[in-house]
N, C-alpha and C positions, 0 to 999 in steps of 0.2 A: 590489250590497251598499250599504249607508247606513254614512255617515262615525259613529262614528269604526271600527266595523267590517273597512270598506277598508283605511287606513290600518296597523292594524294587522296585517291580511292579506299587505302588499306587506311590512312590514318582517319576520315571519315567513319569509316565501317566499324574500326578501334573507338571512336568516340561516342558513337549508337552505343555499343554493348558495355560500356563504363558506364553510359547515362542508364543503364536500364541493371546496372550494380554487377554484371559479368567483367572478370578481368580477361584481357586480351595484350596481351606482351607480346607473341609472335604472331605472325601472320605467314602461313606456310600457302602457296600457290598451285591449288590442286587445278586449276586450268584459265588460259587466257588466251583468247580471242575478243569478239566483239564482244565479249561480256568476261568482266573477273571471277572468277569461284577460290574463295579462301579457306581454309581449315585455321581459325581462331581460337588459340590455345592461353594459357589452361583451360579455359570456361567450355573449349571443343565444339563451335558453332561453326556452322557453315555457311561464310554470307554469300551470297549470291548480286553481283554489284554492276547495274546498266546505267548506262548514260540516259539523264533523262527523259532525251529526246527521244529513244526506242520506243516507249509509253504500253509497253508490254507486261511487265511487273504484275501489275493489278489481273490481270487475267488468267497468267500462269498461276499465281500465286491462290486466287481463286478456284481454278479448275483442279488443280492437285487435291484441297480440302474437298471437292465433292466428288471427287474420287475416290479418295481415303475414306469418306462416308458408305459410297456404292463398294465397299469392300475388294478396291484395286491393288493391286503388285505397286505403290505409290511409293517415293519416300515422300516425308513428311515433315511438315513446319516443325520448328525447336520449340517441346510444347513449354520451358520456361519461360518463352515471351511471347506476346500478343501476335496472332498472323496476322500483318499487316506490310503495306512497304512504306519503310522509311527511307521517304522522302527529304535530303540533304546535300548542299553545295554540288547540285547539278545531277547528282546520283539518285537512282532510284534500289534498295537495299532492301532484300530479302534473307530471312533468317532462318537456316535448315539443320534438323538432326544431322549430325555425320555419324556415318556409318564405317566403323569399321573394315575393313578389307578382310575375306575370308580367301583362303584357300578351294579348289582353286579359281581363277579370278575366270577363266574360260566355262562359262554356261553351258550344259549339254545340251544339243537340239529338242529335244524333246521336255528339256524343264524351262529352258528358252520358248518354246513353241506355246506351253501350258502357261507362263506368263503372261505371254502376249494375248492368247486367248482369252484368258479373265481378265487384261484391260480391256478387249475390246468388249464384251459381257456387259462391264461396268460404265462405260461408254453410252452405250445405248440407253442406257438410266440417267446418263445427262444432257439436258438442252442448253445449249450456249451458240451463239451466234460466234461463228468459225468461218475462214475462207474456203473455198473450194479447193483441192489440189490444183486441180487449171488454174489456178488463181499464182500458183509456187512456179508453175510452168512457165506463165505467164512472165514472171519476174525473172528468168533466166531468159526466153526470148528475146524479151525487152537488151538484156544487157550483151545478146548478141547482137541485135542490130544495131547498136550503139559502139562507135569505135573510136569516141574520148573514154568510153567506161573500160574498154577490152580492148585498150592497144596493140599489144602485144600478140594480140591472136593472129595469124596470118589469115587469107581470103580463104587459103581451099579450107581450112582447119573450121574455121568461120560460116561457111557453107555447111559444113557436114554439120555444127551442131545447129545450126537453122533445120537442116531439113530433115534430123535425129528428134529434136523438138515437135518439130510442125506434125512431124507423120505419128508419131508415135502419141500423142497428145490425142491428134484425130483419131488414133487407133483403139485406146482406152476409154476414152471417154465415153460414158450413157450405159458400162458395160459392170454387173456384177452389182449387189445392193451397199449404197453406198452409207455409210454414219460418219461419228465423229473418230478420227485416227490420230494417234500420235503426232503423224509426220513424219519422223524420223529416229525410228525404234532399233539404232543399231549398236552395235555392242558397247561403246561408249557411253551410251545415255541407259545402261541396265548394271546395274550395281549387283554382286555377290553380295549377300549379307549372310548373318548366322539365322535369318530369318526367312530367307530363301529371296529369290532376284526382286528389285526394284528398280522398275525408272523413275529415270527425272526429267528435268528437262523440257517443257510440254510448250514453249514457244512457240513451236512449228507443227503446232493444231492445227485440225483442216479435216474436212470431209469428202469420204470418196471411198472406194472398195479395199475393203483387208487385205488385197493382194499390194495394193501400194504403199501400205506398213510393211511386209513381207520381204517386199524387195530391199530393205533397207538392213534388211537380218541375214545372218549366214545361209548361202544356200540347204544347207541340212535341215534347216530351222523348218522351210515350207512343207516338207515329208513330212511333220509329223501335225504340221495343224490341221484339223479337221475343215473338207471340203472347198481345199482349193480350188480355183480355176488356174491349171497349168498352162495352158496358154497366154493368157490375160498375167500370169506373176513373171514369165518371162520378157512380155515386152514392157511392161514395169521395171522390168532390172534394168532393160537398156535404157527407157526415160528415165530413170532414176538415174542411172551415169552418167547420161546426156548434160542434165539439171549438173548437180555437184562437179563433175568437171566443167562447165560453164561457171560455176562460183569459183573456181583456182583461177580465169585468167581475167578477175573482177583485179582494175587496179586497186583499190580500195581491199582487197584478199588480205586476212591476215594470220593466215594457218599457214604455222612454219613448212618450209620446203613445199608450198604451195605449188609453183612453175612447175618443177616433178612431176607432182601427180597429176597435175594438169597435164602433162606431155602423154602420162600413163595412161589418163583418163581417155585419150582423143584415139590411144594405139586399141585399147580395149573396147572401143565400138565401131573402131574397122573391123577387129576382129570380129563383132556379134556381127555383125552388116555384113561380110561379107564383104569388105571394101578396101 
């Protein structure tokens, strides 16, 4: 979020958890992008804070609780307050356990692999209306052929993730049995706890084959989960690059040193291509 935005954001989310008798005096910045994530001290809530226009709130926030029921790798709502989002001066405000940081904070593949495994397990126990992965592909297309959205992209660079997109899209798709996934199951959205790994994060729901979760995990991770398609998780890797380095040359991008890894993203699937 951009100041004075922020700002306003943390003192909103400070006046939820006073009105609900939690004291909040700091407000520490465990991540920011298109969404806030705070560690609210002393009371140690973790709010989770969208513009209300995203209109997301309500289904993450729902999909994690039936989760946590289907006995998922989840973290979970702050059970001293009601799971709900509050709804205030334009935000939409979720209220989560924080979880301390254990040692070491790097997942081994195979307790990484065993995670992911029993979310997807748990998955399959729930029905919720999700979009397609084609559906996420589709939304990076889109902002390729668009060149008020991706100025910066030059034609050849521009080309390549059109026809990185287009082929590999047609490549995957109709291929491996598809449920509900993550989305975007990669080390960042899997927390170390003393409880053993948790994701969060469930925004970027969507349905389609375990190998499109997979690709979003360290390469190690795929050896150890049960009956991959090796083929079909490789060219996942590369549309999953394709995708995400298409989101760094989004003007609207707001992950620091963005252009970087967008430069890095475009070198790393000449390299898988061949090109």
């Amino acid at each position: 979020m951009q100041e004075p935005e922020k700002s306003r954001a943390v003192k909103t989310a400070e006046s939820i958890l006073a009105s609900l008798g939690l004291a909040a005096d700091e407000a520490v910045v465990i991540h920011d992008s298109n969404k806030l994530t705070l560690r609210l001290l002393p009371c140690d809530v973790l709010a989770r804070i969208a513009p209300a226009a995203h209109g997301d709130a309500e289904f993450e926030l729902d999909l994690a609780l039936r989760l946590a029921e289907a006995g998922c790798p989840v973290a979970a709502p702050d059970p001293r307050t009601e799971p709900r989002v509050y709804a205030r001066d334009g935000f939409d405000i979720t209220l989560w356990t924080y979880y301390e940081p254990v040692a070491p904070q790097e997942i081994p593949p195979g307790e990484y692999a065993e995670a992911l495994a029993r979310l997807h397990t748990g998955m399959r126990q729930v029905e919720m209306p999700t979009p397609h992965f084609t559906d996420r592909v589709e939304s990076a297309q889109q902002l390729v052929a668009d060149r008020e959205l991706t100025p910066e992209l030059i034609e050849a660079d521009r080309e390549l993730l059109a026809d990185t997109l287009r082929d590999l899209r047609s490549a995957v798709t109709g291929r491996g049995a598809e449920h509900l996934l993550h989305g975007e199951p990669h080390p960042g959205n899997l927390l170390a706890t003393k409880g053993g790994p948790l994701f969060i994060d469930f925004e970027t729901c969507c349905r389609g084959p375990v190998e499109f979760d997979l690709a979003h995990a360290p390469d190690a991770v795929g050896d150890h989960y049960p009956g991959v398609d090796r083929d079909l998780l490789y060219e996942c890797r590369i549309l999953m690059l394709a995708m995400i380095t298409t989101w760094r040359w989004d003007r609207e991008d707001r992950l620091p040193d963005g252009r970087r890894l967008g430069k890095e993203g475009l070198g790393q699937i000449r390299a898988a291509l061949g090109r």
